[in-house]
MIDOSE-1310 file (N, C-alpha, C; in nm, 2 decimals, decimal comma, always signed):
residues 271
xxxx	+9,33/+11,70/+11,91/+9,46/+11,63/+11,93/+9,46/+11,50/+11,86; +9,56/+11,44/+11,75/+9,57/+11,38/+11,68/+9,63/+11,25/+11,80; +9,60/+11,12/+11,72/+9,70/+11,04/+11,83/+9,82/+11,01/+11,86; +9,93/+11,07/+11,82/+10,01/+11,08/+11,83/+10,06/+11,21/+11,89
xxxx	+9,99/+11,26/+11,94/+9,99/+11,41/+12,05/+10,04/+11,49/+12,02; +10,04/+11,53/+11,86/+10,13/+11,66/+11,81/+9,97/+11,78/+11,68; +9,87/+11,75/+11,81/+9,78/+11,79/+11,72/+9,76/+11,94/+11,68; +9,86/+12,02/+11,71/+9,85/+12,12/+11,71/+9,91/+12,20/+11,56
xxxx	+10,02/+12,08/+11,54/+10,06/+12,11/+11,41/+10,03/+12,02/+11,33; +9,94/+11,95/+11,30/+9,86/+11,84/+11,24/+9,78/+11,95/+11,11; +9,74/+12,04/+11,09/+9,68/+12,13/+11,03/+9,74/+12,21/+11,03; +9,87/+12,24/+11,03/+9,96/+12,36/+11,00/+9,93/+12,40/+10,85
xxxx	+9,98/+12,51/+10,82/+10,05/+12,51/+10,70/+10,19/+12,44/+10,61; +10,19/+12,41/+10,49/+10,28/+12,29/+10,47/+10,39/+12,29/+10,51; +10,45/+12,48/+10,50/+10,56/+12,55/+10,56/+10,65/+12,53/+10,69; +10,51/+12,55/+10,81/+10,57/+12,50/+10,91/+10,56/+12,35/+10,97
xxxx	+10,47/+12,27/+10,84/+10,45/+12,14/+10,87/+10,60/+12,09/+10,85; +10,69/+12,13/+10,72/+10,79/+12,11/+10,70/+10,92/+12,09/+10,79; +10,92/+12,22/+10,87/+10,98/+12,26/+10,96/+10,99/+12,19/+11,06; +10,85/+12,13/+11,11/+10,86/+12,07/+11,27/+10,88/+11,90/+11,21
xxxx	+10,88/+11,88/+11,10/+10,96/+11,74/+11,01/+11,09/+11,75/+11,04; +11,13/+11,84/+11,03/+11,29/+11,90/+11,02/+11,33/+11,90/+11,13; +11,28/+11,91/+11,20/+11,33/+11,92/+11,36/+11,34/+11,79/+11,43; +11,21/+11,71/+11,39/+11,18/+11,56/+11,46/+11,31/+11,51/+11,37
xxxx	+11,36/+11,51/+11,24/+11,47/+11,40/+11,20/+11,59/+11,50/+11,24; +11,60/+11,59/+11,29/+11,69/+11,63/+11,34/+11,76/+11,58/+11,52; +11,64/+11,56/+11,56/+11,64/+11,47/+11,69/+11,68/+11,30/+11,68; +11,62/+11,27/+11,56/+11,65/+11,15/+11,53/+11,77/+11,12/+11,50
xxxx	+11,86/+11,23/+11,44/+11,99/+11,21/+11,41/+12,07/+11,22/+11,52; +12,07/+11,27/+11,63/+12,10/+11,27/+11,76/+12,14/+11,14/+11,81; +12,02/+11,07/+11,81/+12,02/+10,91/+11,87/+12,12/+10,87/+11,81; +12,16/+10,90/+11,66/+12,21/+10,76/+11,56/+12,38/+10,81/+11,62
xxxx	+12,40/+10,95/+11,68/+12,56/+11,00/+11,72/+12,53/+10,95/+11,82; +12,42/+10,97/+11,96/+12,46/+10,92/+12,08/+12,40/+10,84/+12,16; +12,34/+10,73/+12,09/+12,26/+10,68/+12,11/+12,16/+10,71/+12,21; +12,18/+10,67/+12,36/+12,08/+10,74/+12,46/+12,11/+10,84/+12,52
xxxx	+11,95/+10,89/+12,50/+11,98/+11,07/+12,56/+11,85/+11,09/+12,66; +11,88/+11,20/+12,77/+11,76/+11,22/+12,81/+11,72/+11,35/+12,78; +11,59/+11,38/+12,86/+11,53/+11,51/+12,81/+11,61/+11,66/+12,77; +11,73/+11,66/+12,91/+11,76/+11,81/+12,87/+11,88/+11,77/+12,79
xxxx	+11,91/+11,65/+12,80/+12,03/+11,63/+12,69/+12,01/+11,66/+12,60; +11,88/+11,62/+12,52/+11,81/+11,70/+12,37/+11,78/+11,83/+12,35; +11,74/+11,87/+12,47/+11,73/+12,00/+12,43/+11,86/+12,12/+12,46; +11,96/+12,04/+12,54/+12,10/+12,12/+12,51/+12,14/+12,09/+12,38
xxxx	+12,13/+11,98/+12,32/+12,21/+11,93/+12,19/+12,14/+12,02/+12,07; +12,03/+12,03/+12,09/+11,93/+12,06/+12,00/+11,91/+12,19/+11,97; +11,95/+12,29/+12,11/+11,85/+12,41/+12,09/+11,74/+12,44/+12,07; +11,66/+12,35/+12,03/+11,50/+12,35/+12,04/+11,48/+12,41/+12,20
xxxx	+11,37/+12,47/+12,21/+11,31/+12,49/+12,31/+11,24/+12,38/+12,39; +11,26/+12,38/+12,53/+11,20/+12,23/+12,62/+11,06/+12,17/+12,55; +11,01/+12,26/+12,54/+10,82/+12,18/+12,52/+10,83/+12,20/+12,38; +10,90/+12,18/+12,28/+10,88/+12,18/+12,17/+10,99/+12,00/+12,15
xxxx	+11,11/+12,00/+12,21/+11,17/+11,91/+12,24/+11,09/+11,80/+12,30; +11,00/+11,82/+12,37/+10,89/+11,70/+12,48/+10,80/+11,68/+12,37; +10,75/+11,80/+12,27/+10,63/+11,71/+12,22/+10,70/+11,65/+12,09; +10,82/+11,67/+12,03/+10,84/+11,55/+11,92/+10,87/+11,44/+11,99
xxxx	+10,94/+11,44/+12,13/+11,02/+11,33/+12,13/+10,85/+11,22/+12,18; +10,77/+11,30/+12,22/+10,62/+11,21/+12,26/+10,56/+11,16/+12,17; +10,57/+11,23/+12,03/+10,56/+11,18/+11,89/+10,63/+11,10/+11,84; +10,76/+11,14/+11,84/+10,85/+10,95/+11,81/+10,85/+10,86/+11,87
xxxx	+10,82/+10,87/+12,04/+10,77/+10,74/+12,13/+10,67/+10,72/+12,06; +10,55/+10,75/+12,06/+10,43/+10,71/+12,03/+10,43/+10,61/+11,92; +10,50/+10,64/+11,80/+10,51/+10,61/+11,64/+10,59/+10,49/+11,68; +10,70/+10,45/+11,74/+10,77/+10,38/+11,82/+10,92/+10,38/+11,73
xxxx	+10,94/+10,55/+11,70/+11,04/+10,54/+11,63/+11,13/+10,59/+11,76; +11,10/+10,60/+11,86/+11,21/+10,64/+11,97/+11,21/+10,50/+12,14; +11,24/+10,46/+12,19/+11,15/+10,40/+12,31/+11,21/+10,48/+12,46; +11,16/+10,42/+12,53/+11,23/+10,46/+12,68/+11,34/+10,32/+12,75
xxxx	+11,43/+10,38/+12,80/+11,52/+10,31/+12,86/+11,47/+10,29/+12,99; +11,49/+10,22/+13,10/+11,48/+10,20/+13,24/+11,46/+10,31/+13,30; +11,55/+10,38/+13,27/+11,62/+10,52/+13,35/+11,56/+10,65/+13,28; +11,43/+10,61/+13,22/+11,33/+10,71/+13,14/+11,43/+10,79/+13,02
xxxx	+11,55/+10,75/+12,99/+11,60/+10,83/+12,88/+11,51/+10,77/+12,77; +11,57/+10,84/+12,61/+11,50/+10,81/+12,50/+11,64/+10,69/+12,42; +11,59/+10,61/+12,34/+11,68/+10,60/+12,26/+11,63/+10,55/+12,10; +11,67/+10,48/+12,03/+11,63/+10,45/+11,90/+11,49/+10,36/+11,90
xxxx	+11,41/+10,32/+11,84/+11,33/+10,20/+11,89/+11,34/+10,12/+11,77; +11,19/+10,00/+11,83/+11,19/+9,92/+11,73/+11,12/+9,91/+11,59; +11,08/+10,06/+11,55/+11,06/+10,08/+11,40/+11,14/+10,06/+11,29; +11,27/+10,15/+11,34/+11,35/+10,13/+11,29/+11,42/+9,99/+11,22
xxxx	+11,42/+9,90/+11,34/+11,50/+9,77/+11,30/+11,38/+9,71/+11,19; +11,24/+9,76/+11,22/+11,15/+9,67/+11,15/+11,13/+9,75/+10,99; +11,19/+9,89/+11,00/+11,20/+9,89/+10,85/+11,27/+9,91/+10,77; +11,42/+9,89/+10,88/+11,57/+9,84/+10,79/+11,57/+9,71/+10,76
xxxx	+11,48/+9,63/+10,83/+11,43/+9,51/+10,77/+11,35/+9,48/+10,65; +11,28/+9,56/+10,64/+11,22/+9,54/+10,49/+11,30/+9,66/+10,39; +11,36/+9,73/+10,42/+11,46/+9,77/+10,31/+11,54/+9,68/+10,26; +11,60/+9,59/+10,35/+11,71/+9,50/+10,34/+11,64/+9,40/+10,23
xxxx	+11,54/+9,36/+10,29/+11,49/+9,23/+10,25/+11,40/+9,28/+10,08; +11,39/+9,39/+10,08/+11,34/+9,45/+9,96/+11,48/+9,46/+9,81; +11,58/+9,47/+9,89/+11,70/+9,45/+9,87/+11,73/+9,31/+9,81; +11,73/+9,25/+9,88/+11,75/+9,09/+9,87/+11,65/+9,03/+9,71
xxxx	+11,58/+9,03/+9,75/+11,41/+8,98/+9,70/+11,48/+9,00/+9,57; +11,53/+9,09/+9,51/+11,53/+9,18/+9,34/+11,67/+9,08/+9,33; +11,73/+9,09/+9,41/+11,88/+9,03/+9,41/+11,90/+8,83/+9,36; +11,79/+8,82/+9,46/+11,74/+8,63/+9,45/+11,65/+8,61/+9,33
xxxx	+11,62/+8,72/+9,31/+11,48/+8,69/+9,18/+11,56/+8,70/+9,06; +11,65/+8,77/+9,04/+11,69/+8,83/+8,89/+11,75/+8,70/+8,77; +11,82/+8,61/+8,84/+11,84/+8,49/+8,75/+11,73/+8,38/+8,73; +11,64/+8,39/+8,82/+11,54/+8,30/+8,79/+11,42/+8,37/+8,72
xxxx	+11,43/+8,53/+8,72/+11,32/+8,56/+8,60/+11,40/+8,58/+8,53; +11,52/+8,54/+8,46/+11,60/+8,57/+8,35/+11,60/+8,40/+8,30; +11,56/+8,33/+8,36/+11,52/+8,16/+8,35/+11,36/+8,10/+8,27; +11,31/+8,22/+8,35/+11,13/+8,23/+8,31/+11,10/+8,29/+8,17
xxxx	+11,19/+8,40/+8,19/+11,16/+8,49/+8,06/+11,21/+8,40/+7,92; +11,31/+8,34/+7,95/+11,32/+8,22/+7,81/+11,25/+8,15/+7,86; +11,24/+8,03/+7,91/+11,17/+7,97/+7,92/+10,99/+7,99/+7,85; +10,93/+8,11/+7,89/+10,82/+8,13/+7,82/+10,80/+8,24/+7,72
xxxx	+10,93/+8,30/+7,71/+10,87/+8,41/+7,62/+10,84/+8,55/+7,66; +10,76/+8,56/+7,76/+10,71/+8,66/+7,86/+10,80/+8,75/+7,92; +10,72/+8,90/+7,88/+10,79/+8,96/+7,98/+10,78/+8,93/+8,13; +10,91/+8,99/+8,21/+10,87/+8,90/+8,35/+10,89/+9,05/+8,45
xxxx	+10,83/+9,04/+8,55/+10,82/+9,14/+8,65/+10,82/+9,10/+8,84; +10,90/+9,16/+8,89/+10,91/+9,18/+9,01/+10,86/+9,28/+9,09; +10,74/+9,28/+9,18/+10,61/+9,41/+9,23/+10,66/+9,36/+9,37; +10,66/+9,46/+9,42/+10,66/+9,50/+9,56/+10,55/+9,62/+9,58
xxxx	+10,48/+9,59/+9,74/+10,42/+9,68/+9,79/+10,49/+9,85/+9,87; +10,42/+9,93/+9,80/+10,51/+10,06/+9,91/+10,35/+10,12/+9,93; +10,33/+10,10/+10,02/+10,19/+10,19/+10,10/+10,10/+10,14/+10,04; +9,97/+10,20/+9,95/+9,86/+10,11/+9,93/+9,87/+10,14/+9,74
xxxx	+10,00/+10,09/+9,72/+10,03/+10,08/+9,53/+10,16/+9,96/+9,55; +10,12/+9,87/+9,41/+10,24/+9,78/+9,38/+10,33/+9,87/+9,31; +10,48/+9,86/+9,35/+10,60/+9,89/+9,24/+10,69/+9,81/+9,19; +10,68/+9,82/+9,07/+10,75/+9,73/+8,94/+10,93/+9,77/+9,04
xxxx	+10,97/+9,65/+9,07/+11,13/+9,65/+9,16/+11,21/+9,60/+8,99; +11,16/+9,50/+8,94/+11,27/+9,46/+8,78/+11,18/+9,43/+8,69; +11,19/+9,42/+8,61/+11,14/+9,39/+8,49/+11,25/+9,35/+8,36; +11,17/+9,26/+8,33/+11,30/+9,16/+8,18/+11,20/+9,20/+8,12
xxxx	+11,25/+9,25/+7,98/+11,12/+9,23/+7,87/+11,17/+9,10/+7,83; +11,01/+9,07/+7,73/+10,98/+8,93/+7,65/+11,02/+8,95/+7,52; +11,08/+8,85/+7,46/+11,07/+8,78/+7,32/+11,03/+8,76/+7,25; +10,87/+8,79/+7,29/+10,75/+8,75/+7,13/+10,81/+8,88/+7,08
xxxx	+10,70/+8,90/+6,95/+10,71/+9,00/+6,82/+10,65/+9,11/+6,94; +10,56/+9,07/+7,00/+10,46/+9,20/+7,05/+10,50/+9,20/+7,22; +10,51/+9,31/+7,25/+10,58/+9,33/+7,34/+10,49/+9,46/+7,43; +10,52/+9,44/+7,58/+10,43/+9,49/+7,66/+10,56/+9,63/+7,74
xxxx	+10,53/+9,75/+7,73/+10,63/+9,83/+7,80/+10,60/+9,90/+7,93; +10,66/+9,81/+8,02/+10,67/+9,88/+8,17/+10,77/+9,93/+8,24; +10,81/+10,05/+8,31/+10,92/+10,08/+8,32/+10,92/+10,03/+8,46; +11,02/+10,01/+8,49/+11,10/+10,00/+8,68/+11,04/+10,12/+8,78
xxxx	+11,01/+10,09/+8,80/+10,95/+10,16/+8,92/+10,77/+10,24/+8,90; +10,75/+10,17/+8,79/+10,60/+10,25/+8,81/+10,54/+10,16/+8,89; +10,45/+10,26/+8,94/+10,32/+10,24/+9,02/+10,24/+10,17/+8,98; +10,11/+10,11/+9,03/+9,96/+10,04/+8,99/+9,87/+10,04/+9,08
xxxx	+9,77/+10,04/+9,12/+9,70/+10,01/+9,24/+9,68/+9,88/+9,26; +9,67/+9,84/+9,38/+9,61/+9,70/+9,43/+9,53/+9,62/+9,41; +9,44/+9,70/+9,35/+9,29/+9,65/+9,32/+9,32/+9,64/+9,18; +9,36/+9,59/+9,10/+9,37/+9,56/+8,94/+9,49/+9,54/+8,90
xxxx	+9,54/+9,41/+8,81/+9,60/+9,33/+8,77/+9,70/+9,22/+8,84; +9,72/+9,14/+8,78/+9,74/+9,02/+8,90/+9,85/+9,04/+9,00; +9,98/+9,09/+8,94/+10,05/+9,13/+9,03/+10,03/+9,19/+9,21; +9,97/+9,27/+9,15/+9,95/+9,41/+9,27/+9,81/+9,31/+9,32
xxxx	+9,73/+9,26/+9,23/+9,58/+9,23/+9,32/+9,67/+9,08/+9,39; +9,76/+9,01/+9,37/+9,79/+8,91/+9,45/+9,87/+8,98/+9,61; +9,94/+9,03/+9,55/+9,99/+9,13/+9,66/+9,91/+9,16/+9,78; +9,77/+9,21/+9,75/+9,72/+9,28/+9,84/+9,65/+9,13/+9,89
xxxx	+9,60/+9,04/+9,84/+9,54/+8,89/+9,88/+9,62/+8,81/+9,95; +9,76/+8,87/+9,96/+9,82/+8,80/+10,06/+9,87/+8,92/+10,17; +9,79/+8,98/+10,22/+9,75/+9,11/+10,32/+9,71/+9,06/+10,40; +9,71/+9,10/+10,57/+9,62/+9,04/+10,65/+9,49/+9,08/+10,65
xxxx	+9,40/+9,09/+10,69/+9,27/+9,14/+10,68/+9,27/+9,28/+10,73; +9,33/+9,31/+10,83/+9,36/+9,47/+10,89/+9,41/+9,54/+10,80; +9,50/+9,51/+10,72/+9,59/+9,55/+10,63/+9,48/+9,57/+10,47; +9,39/+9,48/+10,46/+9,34/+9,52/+10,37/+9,24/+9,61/+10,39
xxxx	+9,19/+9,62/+10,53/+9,06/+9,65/+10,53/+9,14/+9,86/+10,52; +9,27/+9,89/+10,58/+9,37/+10,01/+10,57/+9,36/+10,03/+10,42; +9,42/+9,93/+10,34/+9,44/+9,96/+10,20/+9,29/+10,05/+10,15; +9,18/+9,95/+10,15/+9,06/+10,01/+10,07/+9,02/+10,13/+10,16
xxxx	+9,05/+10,14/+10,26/+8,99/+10,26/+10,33/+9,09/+10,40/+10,25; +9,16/+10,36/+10,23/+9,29/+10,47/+10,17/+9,28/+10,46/+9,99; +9,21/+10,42/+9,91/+9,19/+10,40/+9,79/+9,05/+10,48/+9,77; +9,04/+10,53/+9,62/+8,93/+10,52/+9,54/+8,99/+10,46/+9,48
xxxx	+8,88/+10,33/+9,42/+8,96/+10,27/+9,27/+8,88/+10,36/+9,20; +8,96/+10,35/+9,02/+8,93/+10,42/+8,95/+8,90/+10,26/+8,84; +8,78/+10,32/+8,75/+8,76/+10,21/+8,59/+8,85/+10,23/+8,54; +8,98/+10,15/+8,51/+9,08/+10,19/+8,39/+9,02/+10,14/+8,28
xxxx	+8,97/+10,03/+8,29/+8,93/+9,95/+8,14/+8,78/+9,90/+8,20; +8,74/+9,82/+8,11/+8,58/+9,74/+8,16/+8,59/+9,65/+8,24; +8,74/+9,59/+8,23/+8,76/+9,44/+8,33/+8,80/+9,50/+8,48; +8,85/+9,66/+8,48/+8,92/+9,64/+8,62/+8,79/+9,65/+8,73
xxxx	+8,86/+9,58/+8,85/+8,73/+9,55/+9,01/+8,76/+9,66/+9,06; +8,64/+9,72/+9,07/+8,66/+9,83/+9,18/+8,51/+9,84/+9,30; +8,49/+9,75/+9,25/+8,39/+9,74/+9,38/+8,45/+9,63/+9,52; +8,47/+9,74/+9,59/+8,55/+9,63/+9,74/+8,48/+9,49/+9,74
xxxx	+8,37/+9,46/+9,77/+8,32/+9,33/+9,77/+8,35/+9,22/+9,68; +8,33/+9,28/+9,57/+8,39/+9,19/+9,44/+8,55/+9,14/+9,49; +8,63/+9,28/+9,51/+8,77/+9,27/+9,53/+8,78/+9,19/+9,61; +8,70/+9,16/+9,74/+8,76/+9,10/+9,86/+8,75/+8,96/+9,85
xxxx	+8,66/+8,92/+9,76/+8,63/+8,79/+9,69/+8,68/+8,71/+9,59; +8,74/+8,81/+9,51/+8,87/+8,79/+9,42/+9,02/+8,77/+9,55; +9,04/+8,83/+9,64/+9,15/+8,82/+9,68/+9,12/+8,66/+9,78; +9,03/+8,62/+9,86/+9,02/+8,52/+9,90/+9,02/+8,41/+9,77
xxxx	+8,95/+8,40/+9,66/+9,01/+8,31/+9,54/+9,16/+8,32/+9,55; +9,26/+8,41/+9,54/+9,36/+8,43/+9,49/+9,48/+8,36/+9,61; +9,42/+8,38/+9,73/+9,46/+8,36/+9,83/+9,49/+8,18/+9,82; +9,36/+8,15/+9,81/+9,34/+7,98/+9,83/+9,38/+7,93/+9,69
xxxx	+9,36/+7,96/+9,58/+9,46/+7,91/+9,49/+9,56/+7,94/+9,48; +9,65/+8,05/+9,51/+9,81/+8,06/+9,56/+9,87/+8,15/+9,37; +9,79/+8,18/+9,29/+9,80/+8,21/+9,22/+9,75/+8,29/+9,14; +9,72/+8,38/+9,02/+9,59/+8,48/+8,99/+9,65/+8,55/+8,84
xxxx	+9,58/+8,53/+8,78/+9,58/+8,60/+8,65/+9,47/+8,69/+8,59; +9,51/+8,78/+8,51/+9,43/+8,90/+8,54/+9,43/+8,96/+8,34; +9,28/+8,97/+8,28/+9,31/+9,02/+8,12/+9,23/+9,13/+8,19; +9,36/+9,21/+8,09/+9,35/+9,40/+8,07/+9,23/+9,46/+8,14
xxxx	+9,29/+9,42/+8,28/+9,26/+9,51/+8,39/+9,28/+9,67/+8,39; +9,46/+9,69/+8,40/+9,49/+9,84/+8,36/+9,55/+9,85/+8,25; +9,55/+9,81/+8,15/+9,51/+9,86/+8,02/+9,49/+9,73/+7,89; +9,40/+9,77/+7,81/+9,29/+9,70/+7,73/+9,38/+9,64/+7,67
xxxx	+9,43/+9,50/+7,61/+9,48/+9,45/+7,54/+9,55/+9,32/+7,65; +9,61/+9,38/+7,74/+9,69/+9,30/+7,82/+9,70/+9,18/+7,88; +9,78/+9,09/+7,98/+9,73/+9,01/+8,05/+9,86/+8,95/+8,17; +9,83/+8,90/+8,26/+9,91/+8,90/+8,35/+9,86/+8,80/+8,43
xxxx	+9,97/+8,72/+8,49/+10,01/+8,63/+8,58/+10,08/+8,60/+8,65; +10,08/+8,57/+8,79/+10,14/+8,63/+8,91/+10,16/+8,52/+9,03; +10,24/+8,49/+9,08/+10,23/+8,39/+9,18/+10,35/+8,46/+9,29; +10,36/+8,44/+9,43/+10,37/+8,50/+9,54/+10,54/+8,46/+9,54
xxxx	+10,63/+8,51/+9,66/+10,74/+8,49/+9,65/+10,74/+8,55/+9,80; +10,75/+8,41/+9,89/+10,75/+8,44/+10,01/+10,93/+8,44/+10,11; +10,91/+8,55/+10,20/+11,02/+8,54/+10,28/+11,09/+8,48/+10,34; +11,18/+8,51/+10,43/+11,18/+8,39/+10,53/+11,15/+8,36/+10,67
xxxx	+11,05/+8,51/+10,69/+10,96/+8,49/+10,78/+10,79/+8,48/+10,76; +10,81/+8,42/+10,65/+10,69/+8,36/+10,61/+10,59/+8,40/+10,52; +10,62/+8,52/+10,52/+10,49/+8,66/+10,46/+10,55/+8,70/+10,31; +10,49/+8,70/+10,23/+10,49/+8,76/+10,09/+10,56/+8,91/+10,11
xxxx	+10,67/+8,91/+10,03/+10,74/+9,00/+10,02/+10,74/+9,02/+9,85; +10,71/+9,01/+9,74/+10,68/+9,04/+9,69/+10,62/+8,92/+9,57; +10,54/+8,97/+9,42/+10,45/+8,89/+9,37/+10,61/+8,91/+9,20; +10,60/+8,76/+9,16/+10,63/+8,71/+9,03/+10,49/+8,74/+8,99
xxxx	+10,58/+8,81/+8,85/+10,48/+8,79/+8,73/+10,53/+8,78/+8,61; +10,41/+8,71/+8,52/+10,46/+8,75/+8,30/+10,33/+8,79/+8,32; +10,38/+8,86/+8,21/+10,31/+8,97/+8,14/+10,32/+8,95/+7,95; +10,20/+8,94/+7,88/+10,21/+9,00/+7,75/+10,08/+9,04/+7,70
xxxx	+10,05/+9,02/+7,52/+9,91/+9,06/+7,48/+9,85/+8,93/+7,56; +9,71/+9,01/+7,55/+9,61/+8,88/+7,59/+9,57/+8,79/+7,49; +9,60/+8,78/+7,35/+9,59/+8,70/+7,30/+9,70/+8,52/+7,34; +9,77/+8,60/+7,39/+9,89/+8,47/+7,46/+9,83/+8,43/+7,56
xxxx	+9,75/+8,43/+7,62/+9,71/+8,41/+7,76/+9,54/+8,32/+7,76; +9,55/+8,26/+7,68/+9,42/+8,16/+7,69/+9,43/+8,06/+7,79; +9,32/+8,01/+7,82/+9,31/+7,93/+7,91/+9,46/+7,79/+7,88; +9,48/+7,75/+7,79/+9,56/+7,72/+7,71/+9,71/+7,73/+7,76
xxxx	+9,73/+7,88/+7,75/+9,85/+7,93/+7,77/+9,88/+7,92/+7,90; +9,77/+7,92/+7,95/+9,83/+7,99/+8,11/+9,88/+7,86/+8,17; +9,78/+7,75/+8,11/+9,85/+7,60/+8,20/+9,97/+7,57/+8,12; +10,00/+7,63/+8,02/+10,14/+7,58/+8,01/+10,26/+7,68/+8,07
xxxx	+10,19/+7,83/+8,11/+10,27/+7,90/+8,19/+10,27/+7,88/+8,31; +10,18/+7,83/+8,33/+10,17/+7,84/+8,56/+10,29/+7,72/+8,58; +10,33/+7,58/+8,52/+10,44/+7,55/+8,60/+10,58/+7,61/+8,63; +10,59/+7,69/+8,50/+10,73/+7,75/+8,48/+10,77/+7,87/+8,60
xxxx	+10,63/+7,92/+8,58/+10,59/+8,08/+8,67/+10,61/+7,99/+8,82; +10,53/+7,89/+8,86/+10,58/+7,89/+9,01/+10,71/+7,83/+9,03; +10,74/+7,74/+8,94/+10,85/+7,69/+8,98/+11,01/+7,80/+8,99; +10,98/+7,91/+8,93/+11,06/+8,08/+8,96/+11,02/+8,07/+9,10
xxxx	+10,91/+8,12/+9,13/+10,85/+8,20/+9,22/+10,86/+8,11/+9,37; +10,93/+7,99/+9,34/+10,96/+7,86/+9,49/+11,02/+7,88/+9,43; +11,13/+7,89/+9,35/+11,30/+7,91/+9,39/+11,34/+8,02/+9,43; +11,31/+8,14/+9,46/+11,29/+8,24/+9,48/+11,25/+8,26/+9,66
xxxx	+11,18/+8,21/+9,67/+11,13/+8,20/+9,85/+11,24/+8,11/+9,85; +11,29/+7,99/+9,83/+11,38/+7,92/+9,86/+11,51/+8,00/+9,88; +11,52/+8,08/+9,79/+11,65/+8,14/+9,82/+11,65/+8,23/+9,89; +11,56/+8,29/+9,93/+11,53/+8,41/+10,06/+11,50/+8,32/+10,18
xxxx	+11,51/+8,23/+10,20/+11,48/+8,17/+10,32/+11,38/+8,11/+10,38; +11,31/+8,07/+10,26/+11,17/+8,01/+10,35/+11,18/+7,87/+10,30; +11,13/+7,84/+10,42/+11,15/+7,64/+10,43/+10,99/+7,60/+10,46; +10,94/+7,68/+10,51/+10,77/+7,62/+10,50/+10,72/+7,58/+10,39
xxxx	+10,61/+7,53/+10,40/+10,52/+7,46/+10,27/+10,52/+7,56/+10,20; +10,54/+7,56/+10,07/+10,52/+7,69/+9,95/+10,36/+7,67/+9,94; +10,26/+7,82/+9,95/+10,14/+7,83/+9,98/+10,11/+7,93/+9,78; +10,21/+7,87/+9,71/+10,18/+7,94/+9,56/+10,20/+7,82/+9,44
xxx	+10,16/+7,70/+9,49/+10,14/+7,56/+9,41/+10,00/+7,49/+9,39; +9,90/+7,52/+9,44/+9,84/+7,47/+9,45/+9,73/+7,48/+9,33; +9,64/+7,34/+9,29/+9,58/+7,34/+9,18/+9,47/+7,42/+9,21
């Protein structure tokens, strides 16, 4: 029995894994017409059979996509509000960012990128291309892993420790190039640097030529909702370059938490 007490079809075939998916957002669509329901109310509404009815709705308690009322009925819970909350605010973030990396990108030249976290990979939310002659091509919405290039590795360095310790348990890293970390220890050591300098830059991690710099862009409940970055060849990116890119890059990346709502100390300035 799995922990969420539906161990029986935990090891289905994909078929009828499908099926009993189809049934739980079928119950869930219930709630959003009548809001609170109790047991046989579901399974009149439903047609499902009672003990097939009892064990999703024990499964969406559990998960806390359903809760209990006083009066033991079921109704919506608090998953939901916590991940119409980061939809929203994933929403926002692209929305507040887009004139200020359209600020950065003249300003330095550099392609500019906005990464958000979805499960244990960064996704490219916008991207500006840059201005030099040589030019770096990433599309909107690709993927990366965590563990390599500064974006996605700032991202995961501002994870709690639970959250990171989930991430590497759910990863193999793979060598893309010679520079990328894929030994956890190394990583976890790079992400504490990355953490306490508030900033991180990364040459052709996932792919050879590259380079990247990344500074955080916090919410307004406090937590890193997604990571600024430029991006171009690594030949632009000398020690050189980067101190003449890091004021521009944070000063985006704190007007940006500013505009999403955070008033705390900006924790992506520091020397």
């Amino acid at each position: 029995m799995d922990r969420c007490g539906a161990g029986r079809d935990r090891d289905l075939p994909l078929g009828k894994g499908h099926d009993v998916l189809n049934k739980a957002l079928s119950l869930v669509d219930l709630f959003q017409t009548h809001g609170e329901l109790g047991l046989s109310e579901v399974v009149r509404l439903s047609g499902f059979p009672k003990a097939t009815v009892y064990r999703l709705l024990s499964a969406l308690e559990e998960h806390e996509f359903l809760s209990r009322t006083p009066d033991r009925s079921y109704r919506l819970g608090l998953r939901f509000l916590r991940l119409g909350a980061l939809v929203a605010e994933g929403l926002d973030v692209r929305r507040f960012a887009l004139p200020h990396m359209q600020r950065l990108r003249d300003q330095t030249g550099q392609s500019v990128q906005l990464v958000v976290i979805d499960g244990n990979e960064g996704v490219y939310a916008e991207r500006l291309e840059g201005t030099t002659p040589v030019r770096l091509y990433i599309a909107i919405g690709r993927r990366a892993p965590l563990y390599a290039g500064a974006s996605t590795r700032l991202l995961f360095s501002f994870c709690s420790p639970e959250r990171q310790a989930e991430i590497l348990a759910g990863t193999q890293p793979v060598q893309h190039t010679a520079t990328t970390i894929t030994d956890p220890k190394d990583l976890m050591v790079m992400a504490y640097e990355t953490r306490a300098l508030g900033w991180t830059v990364s040459l052709g991690e996932l792919q050879p030529g590259s380079a990247e710099m990344a500074a955080p862009i916090f919410g307004a409940a406090g937590t890193v909702v997604a990571a600024l970055s430029i991006a171009g060849p690594d030949q632009l990116y000398t020690p050189e370059h980067v101190q003449e890119y890091l004021p521009p890059l944070q000063a985006a990346a704190h007007a940006v938490s500013s505009d999403m709502g955070y008033q705390s100390e900006w924790r992506g300035n520091r020397p």
